[in-house]
C-alpha positions in Angstrom: 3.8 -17.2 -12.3 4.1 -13.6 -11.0 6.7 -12.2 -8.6 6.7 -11.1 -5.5 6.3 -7.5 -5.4 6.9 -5.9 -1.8 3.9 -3.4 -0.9 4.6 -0.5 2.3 2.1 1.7 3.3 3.0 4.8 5.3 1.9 8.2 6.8 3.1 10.8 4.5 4.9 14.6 5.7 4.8 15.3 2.1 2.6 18.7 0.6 -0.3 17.6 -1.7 -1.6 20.8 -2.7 -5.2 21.3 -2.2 -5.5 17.7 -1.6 -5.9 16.2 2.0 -3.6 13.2 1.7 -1.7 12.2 4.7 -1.5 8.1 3.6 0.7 6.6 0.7 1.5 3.1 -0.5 4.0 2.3 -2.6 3.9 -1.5 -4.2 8.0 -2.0 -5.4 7.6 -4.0 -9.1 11.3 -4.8 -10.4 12.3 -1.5 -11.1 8.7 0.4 -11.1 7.4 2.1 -8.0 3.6 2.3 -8.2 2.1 5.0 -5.5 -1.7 5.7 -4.0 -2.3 8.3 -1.9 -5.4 8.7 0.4 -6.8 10.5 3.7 -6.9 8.2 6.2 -5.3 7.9 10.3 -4.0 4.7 11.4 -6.2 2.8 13.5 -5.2 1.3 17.0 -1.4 1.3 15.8 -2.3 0.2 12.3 -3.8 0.5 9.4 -7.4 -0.9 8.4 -6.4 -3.8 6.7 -9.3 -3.6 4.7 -8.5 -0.3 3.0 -4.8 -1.5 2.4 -6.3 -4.7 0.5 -8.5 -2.1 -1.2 -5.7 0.0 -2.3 -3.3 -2.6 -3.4 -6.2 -4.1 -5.5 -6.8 -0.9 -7.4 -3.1 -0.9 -8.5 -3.5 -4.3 -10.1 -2.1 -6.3 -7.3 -3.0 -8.7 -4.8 -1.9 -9.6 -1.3 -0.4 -13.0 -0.8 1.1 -12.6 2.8 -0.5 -11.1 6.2 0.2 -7.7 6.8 3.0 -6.6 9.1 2.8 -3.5 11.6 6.7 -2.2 12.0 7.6 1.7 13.3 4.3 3.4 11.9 4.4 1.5 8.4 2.5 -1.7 7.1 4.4 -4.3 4.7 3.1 -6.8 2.9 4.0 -9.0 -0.1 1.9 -8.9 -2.9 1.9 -10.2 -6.9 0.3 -8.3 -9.5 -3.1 -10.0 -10.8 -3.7 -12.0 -13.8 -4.7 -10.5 -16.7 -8.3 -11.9 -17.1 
């Protein structure tokens, strides 16, 4: 059984260089911090859920609760896959 691993999505101030990135997520696993970074504006006071599911599941997790809108962030909890 996996734990549950707490996943927040945000719009970043943060310089990326030459790179256009203005959204991050960050998925917190025990005592690792695992980050993704994208261009993409929130939609109708939220995020595309779609792309956050998307995101989460290129980091090796999944989502196992709804998404939650609070003060410009999402949060979610999410487990990390099995290994197939």
């Amino acid at each position: 059984m996996n734990s549950p691993c707490v996943a927040i999505c945000q719009l970043t101030d943060q310089p990326q260089g030459d790179f256009d990135v203005n959204t991050e997520l960050l998925v917190l696993e025990e005592r690792e911090i695992h980050v993704a970074t994208w261009d993409a504006e929130p939609r109708d006071g939220g995020f595309d859920i779609h792309v956050l599911n998307d995101r989460v599941d290129s980091l090796g997790f999944m989502v196992v609760t709804g998404w939650q809108f609070l003060d410009g962030r999402a949060y979610a909890v999410v487990e990390r896959r099995p290994a197939i």
